[in-house]
N, C-alpha and C positions, 0 to 999 in steps of 0.2 A: 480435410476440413478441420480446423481449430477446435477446440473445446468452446463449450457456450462460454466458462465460466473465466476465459480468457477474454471474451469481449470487450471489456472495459479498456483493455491494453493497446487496441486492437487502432489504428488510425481513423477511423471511421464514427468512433463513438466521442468525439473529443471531450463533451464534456462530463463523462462517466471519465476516461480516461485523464482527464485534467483533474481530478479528485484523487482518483486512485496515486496518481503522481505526487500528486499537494501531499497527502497523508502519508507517502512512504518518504518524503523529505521531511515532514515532520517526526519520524521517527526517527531517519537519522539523524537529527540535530539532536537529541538525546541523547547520542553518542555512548549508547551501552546496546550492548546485544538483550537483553531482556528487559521487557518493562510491562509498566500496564497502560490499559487504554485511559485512567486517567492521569498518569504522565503526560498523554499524547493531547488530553484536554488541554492543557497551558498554553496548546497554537489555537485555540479558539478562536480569541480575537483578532490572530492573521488569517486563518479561513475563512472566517465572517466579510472580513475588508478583501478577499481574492471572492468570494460567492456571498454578495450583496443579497441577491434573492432568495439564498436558501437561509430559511430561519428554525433547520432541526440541525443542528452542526453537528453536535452531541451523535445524535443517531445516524450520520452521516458519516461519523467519523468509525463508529464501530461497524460499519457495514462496508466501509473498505478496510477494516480490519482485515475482516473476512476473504473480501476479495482481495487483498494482498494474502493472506494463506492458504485459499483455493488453488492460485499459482504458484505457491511455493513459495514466496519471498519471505513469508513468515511461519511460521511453526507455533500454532496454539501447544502450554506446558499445560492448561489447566487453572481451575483460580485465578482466574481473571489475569493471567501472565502467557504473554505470549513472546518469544525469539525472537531476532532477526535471522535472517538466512546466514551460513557461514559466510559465502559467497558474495553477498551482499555487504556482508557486512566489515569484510578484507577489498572489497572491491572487486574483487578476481572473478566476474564474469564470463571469462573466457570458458570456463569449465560448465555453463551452461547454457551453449550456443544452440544447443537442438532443442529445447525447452523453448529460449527464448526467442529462438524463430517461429514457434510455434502462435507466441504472445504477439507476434505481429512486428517483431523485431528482423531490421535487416541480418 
């Protein structure tokens, strides 16, 4: 059985998972391995226009923070500064296929 805290990932929740996804492409377009969550605030008004309905974007966005480092993708440093994964962040996935099979990935 998966971790709970993988669910978001997971095919079945798509729109937990369609957030989670939103907010880890908006970190990549950053294009630095460390930043803060309000760097990540500057995709505001593309998450707003991708999730019309939800009107807490802000706390939406720091709550898949979270759940982007619950799974590993990110590494809180502290101070409001959080990583991206190495792995993530070279692309190089392959070195976490048991993980991410786990996340609901083939």
């Amino acid at each position: 059985m998966a971790p709970r805290r993988a669910a978001p990932l997971r095919a079945g929740d798509l729109t937990a998972r369609t957030w989670t996804i939103d907010v880890l492409r908006c970190v990549e377009r950053l294009a630095r391995a460390e930043f803060s969550p309000t760097e990540v605030y500057g995709a505001v008004p593309d998450l707003q226009a991708r999730h019309p309905h939800n009107r807490n974007v802000r706390p939406k966005i720091r709550q898949q923070l979270q759940v982007l480092r619950d799974a590993g993708w990110l590494t809180f440093l502290g101070n409001g500064r959080y990583r991206l994964s190495r792995l993530v962040a070279t692309g190089n996935l392959s070195e976490r296929e048991p993980r991410a099979h786990r996340l609901g990935k083939p």
